[in-house]
C-alpha positions in Angstrom: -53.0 40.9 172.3 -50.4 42.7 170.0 -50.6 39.6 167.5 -54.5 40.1 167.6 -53.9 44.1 166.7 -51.5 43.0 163.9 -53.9 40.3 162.9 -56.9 43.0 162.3 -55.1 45.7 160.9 -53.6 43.0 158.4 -57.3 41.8 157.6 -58.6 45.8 157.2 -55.8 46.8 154.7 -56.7 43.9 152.6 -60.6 44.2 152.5 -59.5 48.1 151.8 -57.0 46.9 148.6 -58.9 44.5 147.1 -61.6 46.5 145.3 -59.0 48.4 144.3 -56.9 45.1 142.6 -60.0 42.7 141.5 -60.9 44.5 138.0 -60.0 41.5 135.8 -64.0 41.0 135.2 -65.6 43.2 132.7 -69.2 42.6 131.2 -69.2 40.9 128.0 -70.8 41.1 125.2 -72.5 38.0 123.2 -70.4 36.6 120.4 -72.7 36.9 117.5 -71.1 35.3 114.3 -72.0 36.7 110.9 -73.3 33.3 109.2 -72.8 33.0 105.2 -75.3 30.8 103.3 -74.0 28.5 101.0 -75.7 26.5 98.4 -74.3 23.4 96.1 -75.3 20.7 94.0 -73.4 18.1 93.2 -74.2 14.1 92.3 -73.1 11.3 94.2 -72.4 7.7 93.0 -73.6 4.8 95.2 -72.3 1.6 93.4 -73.3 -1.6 95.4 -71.9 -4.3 92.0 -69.1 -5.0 90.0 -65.3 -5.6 90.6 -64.8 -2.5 92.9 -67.9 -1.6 94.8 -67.5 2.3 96.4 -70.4 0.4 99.0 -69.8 -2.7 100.5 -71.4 -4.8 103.7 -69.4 -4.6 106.8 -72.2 -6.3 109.1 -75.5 -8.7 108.4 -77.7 -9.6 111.1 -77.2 -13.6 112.0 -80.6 -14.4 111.4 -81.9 -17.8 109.1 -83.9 -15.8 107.5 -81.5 -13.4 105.5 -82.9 -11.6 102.5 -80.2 -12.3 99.9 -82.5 -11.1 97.0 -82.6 -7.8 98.4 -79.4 -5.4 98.1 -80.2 -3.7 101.1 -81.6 -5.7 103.9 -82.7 -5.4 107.2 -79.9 -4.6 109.5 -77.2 -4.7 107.5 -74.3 -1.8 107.5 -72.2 -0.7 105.1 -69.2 1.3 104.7 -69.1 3.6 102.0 -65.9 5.8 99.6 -68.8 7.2 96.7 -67.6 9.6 94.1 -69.0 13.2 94.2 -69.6 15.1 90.6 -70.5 17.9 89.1 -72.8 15.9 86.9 -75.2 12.6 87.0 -72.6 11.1 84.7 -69.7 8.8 85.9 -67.6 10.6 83.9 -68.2 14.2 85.2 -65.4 16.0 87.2 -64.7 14.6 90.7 -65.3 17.7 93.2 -65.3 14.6 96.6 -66.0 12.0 98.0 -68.5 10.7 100.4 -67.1 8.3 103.6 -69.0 6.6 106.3 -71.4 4.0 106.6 -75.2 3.5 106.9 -77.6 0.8 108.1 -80.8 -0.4 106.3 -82.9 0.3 108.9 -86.3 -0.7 107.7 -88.3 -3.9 107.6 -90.8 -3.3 105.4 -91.5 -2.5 101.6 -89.9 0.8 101.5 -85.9 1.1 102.3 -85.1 3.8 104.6 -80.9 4.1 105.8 -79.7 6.1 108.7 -76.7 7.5 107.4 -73.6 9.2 108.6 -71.6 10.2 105.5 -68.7 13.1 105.6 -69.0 14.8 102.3 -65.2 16.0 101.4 -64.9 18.2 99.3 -60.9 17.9 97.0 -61.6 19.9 94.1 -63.1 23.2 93.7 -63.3 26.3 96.4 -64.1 24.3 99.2 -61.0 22.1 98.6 -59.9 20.2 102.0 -63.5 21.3 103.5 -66.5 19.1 104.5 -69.9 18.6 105.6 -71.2 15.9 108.1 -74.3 14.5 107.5 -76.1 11.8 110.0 -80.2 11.2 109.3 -82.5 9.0 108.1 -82.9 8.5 104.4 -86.2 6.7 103.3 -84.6 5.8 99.9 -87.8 5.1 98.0 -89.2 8.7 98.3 -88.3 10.6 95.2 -87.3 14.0 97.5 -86.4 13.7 100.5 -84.1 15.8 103.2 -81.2 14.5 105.6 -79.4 17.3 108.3 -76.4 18.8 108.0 -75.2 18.2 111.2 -71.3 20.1 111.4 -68.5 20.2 108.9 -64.3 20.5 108.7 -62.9 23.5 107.0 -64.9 26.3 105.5 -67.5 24.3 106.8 -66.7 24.5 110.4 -69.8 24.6 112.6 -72.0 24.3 109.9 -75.7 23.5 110.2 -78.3 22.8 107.1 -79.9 20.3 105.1 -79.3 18.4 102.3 -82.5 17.6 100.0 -81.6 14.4 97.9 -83.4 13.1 94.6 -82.6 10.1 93.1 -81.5 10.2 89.6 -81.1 6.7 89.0 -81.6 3.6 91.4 -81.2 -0.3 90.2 -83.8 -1.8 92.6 -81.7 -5.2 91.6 -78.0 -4.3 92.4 -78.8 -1.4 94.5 -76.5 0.7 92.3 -77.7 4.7 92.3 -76.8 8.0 91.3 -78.2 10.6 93.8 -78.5 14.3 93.4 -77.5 16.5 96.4 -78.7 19.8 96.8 -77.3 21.0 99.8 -78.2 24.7 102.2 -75.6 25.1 104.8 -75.3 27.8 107.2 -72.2 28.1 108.7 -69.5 31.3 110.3 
């Protein structure tokens, strides 16, 4: 009996104590980042020939039937290093690079790539920052528009698009020079 009195007079000072020791929850507020806009252009330089390729074939499908008069077939991937510039030319200041890979992924006349490409960014003020980029790219349009999907650095949580025109493209070699305009949003 004595152990049940001590028992309930144990479990009423604690129901009585904890209101008065559980205030670590407070309502909270939404976290609502102020977003900047940013805009850029800059070219990049797809080269597919020559002695050092910044594009080259990791994969081909194993197929008889293998286009090898086409740059860019069906199913094959490639790993990428392009050259970002200021300008169209190859000799314009560097401002990046581009790294990742894409897959030719149509089969018929007009060439579309799913892409994931990391634009880095080593000169300028967005040194050491980048965007990542993964979309479909039907190469033969002359404007088109990939997503901005994240980004590293300034860049961090970044979301946008990137509106591409081709400046030049050798249908033979597959060699081009792309212009990227690019509207990010990002904290």
């Amino acid at each position: 009996m004595e152990k049940t009195i001590i028992f309930a007079c144990i479990l009423l000072l604690s129901t009585c104590t904890t209101p008065a020791f559980s205030k670590y929850y407070r309502e909270s507020e939404a976290y609502k980042p102020v977003l900047k806009k940013t805009q850029l252009r800059f070219f990049i330089h797809d080269i597919l020939s020559g002695s050092k390729p910044s594009a080259v074939r990791i994969a081909a499908p194993n197929t008889t039937a293998y286009d090898t008069g086409n740059p860019t077939p069906f199913g094959t991937v490639y790993a990428i290093d392009d050259v970002l510039t200021e300008g169209p030319e190859a000799t314009s200041a560097v401002v990046g690079n581009a790294q990742g890979m894409y897959l030719s992924s149509s089969q018929g006349k007009n060439l579309t790539l799913v892409m994931y490409v990391d634009l880095g960014f080593t000169a300028g003020r967005f040194k050491g920052s980048s965007l990542s980029v993964f979309s479909r790219n039907p190469v033969t349009e002359s404007h088109r528009e990939m997503a901005v999907v994240g980004g590293r650095g300034r860049f961090r949580r970044a979301q946008g698009t990137v509106f591409v025109k081709t400046h030049f493209l050798n249908y033979t070699n597959g060699d081009a020079v792309l212009q990227y305009d690019v509207e990010v949003v990002h904290p």
